[in-house]
C-alpha positions as CSV (number, residue, x, y, z in Angstrom):
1,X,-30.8,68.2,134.5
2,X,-29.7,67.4,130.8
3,X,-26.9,64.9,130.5
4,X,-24.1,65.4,127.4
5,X,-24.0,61.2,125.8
6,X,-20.4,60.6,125.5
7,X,-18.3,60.6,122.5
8,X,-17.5,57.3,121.2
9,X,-15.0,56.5,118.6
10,X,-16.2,55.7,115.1
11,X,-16.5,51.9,115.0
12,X,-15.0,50.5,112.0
13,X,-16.9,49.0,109.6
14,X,-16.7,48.4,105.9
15,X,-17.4,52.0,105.2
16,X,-14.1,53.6,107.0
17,X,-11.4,53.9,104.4
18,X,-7.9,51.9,104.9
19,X,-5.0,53.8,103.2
20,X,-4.1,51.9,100.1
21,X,-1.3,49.3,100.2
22,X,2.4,50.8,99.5
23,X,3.6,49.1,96.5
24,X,7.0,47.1,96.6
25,X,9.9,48.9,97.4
26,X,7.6,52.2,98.5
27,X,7.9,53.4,101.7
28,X,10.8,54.7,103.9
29,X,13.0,52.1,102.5
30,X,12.3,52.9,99.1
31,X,13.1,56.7,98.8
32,X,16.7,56.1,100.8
33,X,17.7,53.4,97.5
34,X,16.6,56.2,95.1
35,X,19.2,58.2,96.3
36,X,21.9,56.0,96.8
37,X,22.9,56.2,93.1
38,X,23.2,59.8,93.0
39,X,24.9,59.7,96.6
40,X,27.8,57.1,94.7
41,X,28.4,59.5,91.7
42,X,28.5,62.7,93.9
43,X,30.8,60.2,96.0
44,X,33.0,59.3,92.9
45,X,33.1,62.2,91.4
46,X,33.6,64.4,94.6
47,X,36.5,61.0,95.1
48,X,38.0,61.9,91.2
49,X,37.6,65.9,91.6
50,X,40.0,65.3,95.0
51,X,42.2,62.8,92.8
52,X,42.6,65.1,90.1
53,X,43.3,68.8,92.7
54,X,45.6,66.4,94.3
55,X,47.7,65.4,91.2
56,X,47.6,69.2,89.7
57,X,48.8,70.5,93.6
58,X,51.7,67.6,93.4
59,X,52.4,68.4,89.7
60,X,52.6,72.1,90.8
61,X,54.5,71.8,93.5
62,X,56.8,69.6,91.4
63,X,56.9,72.4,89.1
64,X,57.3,75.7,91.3
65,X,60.3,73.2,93.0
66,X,61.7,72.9,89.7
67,X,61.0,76.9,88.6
68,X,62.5,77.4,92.5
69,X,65.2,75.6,91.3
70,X,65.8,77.3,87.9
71,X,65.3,80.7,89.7
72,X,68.3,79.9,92.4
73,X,70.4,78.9,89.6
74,X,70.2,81.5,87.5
75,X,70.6,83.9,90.4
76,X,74.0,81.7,91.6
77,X,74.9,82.4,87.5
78,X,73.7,85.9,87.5
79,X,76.1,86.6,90.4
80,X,79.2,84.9,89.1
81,X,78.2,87.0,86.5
82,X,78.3,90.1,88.2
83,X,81.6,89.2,89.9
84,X,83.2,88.4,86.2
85,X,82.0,91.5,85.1
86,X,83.1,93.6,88.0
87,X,86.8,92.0,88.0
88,X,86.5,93.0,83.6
89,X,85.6,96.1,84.7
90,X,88.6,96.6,86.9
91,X,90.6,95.4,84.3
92,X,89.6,97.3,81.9
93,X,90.1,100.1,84.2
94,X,93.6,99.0,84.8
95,X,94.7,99.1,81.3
96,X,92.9,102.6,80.7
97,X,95.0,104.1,83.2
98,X,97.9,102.3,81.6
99,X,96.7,103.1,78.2
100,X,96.6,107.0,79.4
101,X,100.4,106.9,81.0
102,X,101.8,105.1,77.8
103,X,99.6,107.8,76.1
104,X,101.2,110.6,78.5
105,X,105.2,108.9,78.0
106,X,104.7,108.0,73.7
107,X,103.6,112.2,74.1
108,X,106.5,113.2,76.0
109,X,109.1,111.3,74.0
110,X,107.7,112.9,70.6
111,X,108.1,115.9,72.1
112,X,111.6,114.8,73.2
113,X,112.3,113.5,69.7
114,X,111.1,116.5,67.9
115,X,112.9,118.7,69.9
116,X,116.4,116.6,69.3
117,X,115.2,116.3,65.8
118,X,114.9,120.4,65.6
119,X,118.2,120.5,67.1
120,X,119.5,117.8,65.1
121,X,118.5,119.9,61.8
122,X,120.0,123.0,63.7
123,X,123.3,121.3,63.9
124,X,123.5,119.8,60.8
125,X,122.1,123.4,59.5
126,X,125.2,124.7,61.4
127,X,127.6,122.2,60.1
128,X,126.5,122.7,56.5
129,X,126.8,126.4,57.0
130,X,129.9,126.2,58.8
131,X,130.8,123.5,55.5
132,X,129.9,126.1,52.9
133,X,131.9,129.4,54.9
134,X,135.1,127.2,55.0
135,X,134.7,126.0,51.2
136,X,134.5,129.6,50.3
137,X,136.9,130.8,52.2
138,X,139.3,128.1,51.1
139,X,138.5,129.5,47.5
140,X,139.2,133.1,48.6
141,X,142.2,132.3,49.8
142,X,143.5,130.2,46.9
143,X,142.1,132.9,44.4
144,X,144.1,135.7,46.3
145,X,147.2,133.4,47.0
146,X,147.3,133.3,43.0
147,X,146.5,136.9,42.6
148,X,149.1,138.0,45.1
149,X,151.5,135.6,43.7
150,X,150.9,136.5,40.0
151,X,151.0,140.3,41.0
152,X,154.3,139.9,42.6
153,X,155.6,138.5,39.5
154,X,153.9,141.1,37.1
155,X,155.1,143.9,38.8
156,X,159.4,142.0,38.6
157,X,158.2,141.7,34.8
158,X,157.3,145.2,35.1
159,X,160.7,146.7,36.7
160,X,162.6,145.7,34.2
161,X,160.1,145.7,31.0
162,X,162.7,146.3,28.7
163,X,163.8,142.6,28.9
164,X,160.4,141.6,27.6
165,X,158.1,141.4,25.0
166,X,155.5,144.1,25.1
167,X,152.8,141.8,24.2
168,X,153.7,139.1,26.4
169,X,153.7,141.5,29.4
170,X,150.2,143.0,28.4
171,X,148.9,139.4,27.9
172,X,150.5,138.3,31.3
173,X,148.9,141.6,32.9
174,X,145.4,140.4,31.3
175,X,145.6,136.7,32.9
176,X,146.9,138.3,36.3
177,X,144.0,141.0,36.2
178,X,141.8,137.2,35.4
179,X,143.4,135.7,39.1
180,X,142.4,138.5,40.6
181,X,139.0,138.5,39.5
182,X,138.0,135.6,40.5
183,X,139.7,136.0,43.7
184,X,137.2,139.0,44.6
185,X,134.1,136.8,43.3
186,X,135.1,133.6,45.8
187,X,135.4,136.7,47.9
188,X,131.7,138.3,46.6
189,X,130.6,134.4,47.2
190,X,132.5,134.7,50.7
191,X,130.5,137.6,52.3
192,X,126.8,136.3,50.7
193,X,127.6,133.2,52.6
194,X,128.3,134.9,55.5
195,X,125.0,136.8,55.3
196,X,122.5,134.1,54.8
């Protein structure tokens, strides 16, 4: 029967290599303070970036308060505004109705006017007419008063012609036949009146 020898370790001796010494500051220890640097400016910088998002949030929350602000304002304005406007509006309203009755009564009383103003001309038409009749007349019948008058005393002169000069009655005759011309044109005058 064939027996295995046993497996010994390698003994060490000068030829088994040794892993090299790790120079200072090598090692486990040495990687983590490589590191740290880069660890403290991601830290500062992570520490500045949340410094600065901080102030710009504060700065525009400080700012949407103050356009908040601005915004309510000019709403409040906007709807004293409106209520000015609407109260102008029913003024204006007011005085348009007003403006139409005054409108309606300045028509009505120069329609009023013109019609007293039409009668108005119609009576002082009437009086003038009435004016001119009774001047005419009044000529008429001073014209045939002196006609009739003169006539009368032609036709004495004429009963008893002998008494008078023959020339004196034919002149007298011609002013007398004068009277009573002009007696029939006032009376001409009269009736044209009285026509128109």
């Amino acid at each position: 029967m064939t027996t295995t020898p046993p497996v010994l370790p390698p003994a060490a001796g000068p030829d088994v290599p040794h892993p090299p010494p790790s120079p200072p500051g090598a090692g486990p220890r040495g990687r983590r303070s490589g590191a740290a640097p880069w660890l403290a400016v991601a830290l500062v910088l992570a520490l500045a970036l949340a410094g600065y998002l901080w102030v710009t949030t504060t700065e525009w929350q400080r700012t949407s308060q103050e356009w908040q602000d601005e915004a309510n304002r000019y709403a409040s304005e906007a709807a004293t505004l409106d209520q000015q406007l609407d109260g102008a509006n029913a003024e204006v309203d007011a005085a348009r109705e007003q403006l139409a009755a005054a409108t309606g009564r300045i028509s009505e009383l120069a329609n009023e006017k013109a019609q007293l103003g039409d009668e108005n001309v119609a009576s002082r038409q009437h009086l003038d007419y009435q004016a001119r009749v009774s001047q005419a007349a009044a000529k008429v019948a001073v014209a045939l008063g002196q006609c009739v008058n003169a006539q009368d005393q032609l036709i004495g002169y004429l009963e008893d012609a002998d008494a008078y000069d023959p020339a004196g009655l034919t002149r007298f005759k011609d002013e007398v036949g004068e009277l009573c011309d002009k007696a029939n044109d006032a009376n001409q005058a009269l009736q044209e009146e009285l026509r128109s």
